[in-house]
C-alpha positions in Angstrom: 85.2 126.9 105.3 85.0 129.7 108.7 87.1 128.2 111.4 84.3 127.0 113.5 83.5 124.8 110.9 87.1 123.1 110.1 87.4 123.0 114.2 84.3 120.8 114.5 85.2 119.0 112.2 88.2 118.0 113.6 86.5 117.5 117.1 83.9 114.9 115.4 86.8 113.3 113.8 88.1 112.0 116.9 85.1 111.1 118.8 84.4 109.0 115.5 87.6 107.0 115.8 87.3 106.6 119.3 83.7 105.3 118.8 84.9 102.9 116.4 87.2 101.3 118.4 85.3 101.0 121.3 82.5 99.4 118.7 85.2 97.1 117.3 85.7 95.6 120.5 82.1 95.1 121.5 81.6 93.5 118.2 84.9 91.4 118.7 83.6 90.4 122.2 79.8 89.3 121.0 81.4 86.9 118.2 83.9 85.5 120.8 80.8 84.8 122.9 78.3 83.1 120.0 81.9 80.9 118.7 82.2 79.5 122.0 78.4 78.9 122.4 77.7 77.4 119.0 81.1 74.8 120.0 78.9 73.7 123.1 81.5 74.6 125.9 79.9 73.9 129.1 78.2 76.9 130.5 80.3 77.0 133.6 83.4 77.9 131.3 81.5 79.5 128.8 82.0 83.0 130.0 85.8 82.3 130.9 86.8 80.6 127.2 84.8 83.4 125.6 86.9 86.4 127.3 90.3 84.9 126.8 89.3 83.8 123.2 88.4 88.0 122.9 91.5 89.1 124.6 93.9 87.2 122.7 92.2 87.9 119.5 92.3 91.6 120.7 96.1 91.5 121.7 97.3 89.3 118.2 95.4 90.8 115.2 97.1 88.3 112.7 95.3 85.6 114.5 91.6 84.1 113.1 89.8 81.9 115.3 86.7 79.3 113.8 84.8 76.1 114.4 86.3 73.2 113.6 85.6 69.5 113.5 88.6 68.0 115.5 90.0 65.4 118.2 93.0 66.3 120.3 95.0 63.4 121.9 93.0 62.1 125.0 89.5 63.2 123.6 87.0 60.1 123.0 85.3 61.1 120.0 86.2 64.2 117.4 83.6 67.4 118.3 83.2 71.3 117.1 86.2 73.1 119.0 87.6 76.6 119.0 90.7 76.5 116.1 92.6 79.6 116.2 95.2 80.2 113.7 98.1 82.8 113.0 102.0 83.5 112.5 103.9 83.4 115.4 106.6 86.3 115.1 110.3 85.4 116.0 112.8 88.7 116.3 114.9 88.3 113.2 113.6 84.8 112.4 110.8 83.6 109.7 107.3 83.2 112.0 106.2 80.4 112.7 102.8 79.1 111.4 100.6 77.7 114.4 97.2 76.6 116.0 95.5 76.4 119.0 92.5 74.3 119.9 90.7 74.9 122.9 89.6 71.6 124.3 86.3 70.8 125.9 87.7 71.7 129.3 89.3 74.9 128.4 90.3 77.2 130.4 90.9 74.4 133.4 93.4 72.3 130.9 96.1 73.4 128.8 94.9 73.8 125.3 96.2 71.6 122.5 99.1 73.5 120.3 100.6 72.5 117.1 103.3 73.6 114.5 101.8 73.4 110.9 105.4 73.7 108.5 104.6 75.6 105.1 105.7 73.8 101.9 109.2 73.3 101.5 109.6 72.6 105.5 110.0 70.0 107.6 109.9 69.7 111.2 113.6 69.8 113.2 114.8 67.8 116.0 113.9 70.8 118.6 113.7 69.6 122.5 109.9 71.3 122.7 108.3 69.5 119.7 106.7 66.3 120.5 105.7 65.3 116.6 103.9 68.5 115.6 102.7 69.5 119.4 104.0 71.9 121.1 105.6 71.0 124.8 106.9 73.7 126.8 106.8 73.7 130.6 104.2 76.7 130.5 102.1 74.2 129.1 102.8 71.2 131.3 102.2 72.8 135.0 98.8 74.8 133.5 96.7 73.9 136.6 92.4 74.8 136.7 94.0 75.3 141.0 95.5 78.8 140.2 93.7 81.9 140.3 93.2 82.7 137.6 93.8 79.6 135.6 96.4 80.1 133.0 95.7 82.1 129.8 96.5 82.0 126.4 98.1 86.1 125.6 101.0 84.5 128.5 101.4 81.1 126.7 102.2 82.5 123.2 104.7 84.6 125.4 106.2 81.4 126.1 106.9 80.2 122.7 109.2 83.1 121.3 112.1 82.9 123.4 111.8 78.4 122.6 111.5 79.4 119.0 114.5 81.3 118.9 116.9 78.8 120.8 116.0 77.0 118.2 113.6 77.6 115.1 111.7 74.8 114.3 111.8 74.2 110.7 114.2 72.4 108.6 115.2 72.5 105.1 114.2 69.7 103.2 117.4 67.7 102.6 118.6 67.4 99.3 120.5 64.3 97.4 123.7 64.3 95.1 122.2 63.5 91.5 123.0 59.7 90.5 125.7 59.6 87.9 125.3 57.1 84.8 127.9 54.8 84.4 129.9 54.7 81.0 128.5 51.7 78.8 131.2 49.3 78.4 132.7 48.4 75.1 134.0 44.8 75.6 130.9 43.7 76.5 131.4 43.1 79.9 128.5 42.9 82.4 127.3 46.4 83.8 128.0 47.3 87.2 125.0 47.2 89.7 124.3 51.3 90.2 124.4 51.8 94.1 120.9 53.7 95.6 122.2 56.3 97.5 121.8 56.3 101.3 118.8 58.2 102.4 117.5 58.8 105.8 114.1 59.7 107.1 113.7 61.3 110.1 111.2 58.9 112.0 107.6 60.4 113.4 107.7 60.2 117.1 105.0 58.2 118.6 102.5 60.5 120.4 101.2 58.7 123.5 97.7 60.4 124.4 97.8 62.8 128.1 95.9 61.0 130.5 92.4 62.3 130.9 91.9 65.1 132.5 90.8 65.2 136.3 87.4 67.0 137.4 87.5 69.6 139.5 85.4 69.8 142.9 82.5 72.3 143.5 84.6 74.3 145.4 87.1 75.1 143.0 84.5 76.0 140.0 82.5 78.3 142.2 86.3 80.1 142.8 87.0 80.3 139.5 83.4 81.6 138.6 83.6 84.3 140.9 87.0 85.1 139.9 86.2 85.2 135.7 82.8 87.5 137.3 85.0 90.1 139.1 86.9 90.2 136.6 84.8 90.6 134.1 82.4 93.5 136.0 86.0 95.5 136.2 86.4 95.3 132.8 82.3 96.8 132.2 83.2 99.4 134.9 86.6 100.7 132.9 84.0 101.2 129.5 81.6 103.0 131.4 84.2 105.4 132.8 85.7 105.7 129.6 82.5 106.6 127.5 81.6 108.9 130.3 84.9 110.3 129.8 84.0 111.0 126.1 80.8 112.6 126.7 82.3 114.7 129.0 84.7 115.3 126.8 82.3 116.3 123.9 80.3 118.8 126.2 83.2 120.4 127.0 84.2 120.9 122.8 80.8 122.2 122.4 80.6 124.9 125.2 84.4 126.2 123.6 82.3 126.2 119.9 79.1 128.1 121.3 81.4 130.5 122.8 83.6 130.8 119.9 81.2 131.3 117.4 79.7 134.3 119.4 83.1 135.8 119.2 83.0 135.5 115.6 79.4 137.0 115.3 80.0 140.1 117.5 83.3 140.5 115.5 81.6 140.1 111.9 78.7 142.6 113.3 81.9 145.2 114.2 83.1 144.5 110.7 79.9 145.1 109.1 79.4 148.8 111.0 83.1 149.7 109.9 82.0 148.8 106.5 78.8 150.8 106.7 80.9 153.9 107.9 83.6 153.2 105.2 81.1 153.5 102.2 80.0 156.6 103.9 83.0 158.2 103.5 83.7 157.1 100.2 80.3 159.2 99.0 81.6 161.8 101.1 85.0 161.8 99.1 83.1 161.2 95.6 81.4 164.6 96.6 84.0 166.4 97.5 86.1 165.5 94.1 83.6 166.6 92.2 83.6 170.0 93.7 86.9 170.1 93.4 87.2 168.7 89.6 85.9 172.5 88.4 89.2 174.1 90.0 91.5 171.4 88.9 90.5 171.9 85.5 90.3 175.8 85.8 94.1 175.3 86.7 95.3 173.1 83.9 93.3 175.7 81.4 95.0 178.3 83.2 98.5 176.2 83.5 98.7 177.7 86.8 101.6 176.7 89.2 101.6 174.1 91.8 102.0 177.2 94.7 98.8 178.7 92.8 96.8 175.2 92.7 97.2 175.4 96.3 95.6 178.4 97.0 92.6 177.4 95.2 91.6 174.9 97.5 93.3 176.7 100.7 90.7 177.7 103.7 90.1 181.2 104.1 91.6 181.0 108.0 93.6 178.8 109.7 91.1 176.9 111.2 89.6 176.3 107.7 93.0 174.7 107.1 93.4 172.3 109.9 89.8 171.5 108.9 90.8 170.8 105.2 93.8 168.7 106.3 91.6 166.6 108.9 89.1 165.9 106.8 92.0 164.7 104.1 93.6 162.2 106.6 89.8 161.1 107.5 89.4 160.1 103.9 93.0 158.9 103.6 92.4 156.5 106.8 89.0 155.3 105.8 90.2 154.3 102.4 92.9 152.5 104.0 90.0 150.6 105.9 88.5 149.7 103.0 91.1 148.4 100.9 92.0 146.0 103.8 88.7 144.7 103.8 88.9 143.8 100.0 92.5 142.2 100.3 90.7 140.2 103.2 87.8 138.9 100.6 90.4 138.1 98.0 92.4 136.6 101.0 95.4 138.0 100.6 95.7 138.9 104.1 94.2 136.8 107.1 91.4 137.6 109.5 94.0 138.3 113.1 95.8 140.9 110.0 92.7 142.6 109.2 91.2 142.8 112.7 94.2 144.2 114.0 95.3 146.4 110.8 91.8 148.2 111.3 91.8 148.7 115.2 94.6 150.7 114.8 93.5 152.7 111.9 89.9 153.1 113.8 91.8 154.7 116.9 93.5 157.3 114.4 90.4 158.4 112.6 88.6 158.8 116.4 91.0 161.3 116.9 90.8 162.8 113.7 87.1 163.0 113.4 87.5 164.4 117.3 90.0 167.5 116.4 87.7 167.9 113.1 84.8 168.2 115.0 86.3 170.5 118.3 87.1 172.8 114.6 83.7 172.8 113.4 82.7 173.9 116.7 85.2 177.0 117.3 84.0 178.1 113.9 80.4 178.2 115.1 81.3 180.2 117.8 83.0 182.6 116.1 80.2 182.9 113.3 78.0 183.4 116.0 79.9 186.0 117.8 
């Protein structure tokens, strides 16, 4: 895999992720807004229940919301309602089990809260628990008056620091085993066996809330406009934040186009270098066979190494210099070439093999330039 390729695919990676969070989130938001619509909220407070419903769910992951047939205290008949249920984490503490239904008048009344104990639990004696109902004063002064009315992501806030005062659940409370009496061997009567003394902790008596009172014109076209802004803030953030991403991905793709040029001019540079490098191997493949008749005329001859050398020395100086140019020529170019096949066996790495061969490339300029200035002061001399 080239670079390009493993770059991309990093690039795509991360627009991919980012996509599927944003897609999350607009799938999240469309089933908060059908739940709350298939409950029959009214459609004043559709839109309002629906977004907090979506933001909670969005902020605590653990937590699943549904339809479900219930009556809360101070409702006149049981109806569909929104029942969200979850763990409600205490620092260093077992959570604790909850759920939240959102009545009919949601988000202009509190909603209704309650503890649900696991088996082998039982509900304490805690100051906030009325029964299984939740009572904390975040709950009691909710008002539909405040702007914005209160939401649930601040409620559950509420219940961590009452939960750790003190946790709610008890252990079930366990009973000395009754011992048998010995059986008497005079025959006197048995003596009664005494029940032990249990206690029960009584269920409080919930007393429904009073109902609810309605709320004026006035105050529902506040709250409206309030849960509207609100909402066409949020819409405005997404916008800016996909544009931000497709800005973002044009930007990737002008630094790939210009980077895979870069790597085309540079492979065309490498191809010519090869090109010249497999010219001068036939060059050298020449000259060793016109050179293989003296090297074997020596070793018939078992001539010296002084005398070896004279058989292939010029017959000048210049013819010399050429000899040894043209040597170091061959020398560099098969340099060149073996650093191109330790690059396709990939023993070396591309920067290594770009930067290996510019410097040998400079060296054989300058030898190829003082071989050819040579060539040329011999054909002046020839020709005078």
């Amino acid at each position: 895999m080239c670079i390009r390729d493993r770059y991309q695919r990093r690039v795509h990676g991360i627009l991919k992720e980012r996509m599927n969070k944003k897609q999350y989130q607009a799938q999240l938001y469309d089933f908060s807004i059908k739940l709350a619509q298939y409950c029959g909220y009214p459609p004043a407070a559709l839109q309002a229940v629906s977004f907090q419903l979506y933001n909670f769910l969005l902020a605590y992951g653990n937590f699943k919301s549904a339809a479900e047939m219930t009556q809360p205290p101070g409702e006149p008949a049981p109806r569909q309602l929104i029942a969200v249920r979850g763990n409600c984490e205490v620092s260093g503490l077992p959570p604790v089990p909850i759920k939240i239904v959102l009545r009919p008048s949601f988000p202009y009344h509190a909603p209704y809260v309650t503890v649900e104990p696991p088996s082998g639990k039982v509900l304490g004696a805690v100051p906030y628990l009325k029964g299984n109902e939740i009572d904390v004063p975040y709950l009691r002064s909710w008002s539909p008056l405040t702007v914005p009315p209160g939401n649930l992501n601040a409620m559950i806030a509420q219940f961590e620091p009452a939960f750790k005062s003190k946790h709610p659940f008890a252990a079930l409370p366990s009973y000395p085993p009754v011992e048998k009496p010995p059986m008497p061997l005079d025959g006197s009567p048995i003596a009664p066996i005494k029940e032990p003394d249990v206690h029960f902790i009584p269920e409080p008596k919930i007393e429904p809330p009073p109902p609810a009172p309605l709320l004026t014109a006035a105050e529902q076209k506040n709250i409206i406009e309030n849960i509207k802004k609100k909402v066409k803030e949020i819409s405005i953030e997404r916008d800016a934040d996909v544009k931000k991403i497709m800005e973002e991905s044009d930007r990737l793709d002008q630094i790939l186009e210009i980077n895979s040029k870069e790597i085309e001019e540079k492979q065309k540079m490498f191809n010519k270098r090869i090109d010249e490098m497999n010219q001068s191997k036939d060059k050298l493949i020449k000259i060793s066979a016109l050179a293989k008749p003296a090297i074997e005329y020596a070793q018939r001859n078992e001539l010296k190494e002084e005398t070896i050398f004279s058989l292939v020395k010029g017959q000048s100086e210049l013819h010399e210099k050429w000899i040894e140019l043209e040597s170091k020529r061959l020398a560099i170019e098969e340099c060149i070439m073996q650093l191109k096949k330790a690059f396709e066996d990939k023993t070396i790495s591309l920067e290594t093999l770009l930067e290996s061969t510019r410097k040998l490339s400079s060296k054989l300029f300058m030898t190829i330039y003082k071989r050819t200035r040579i060539e040329n002061a011999h054909k002046k001399t020839l020709q005078n």
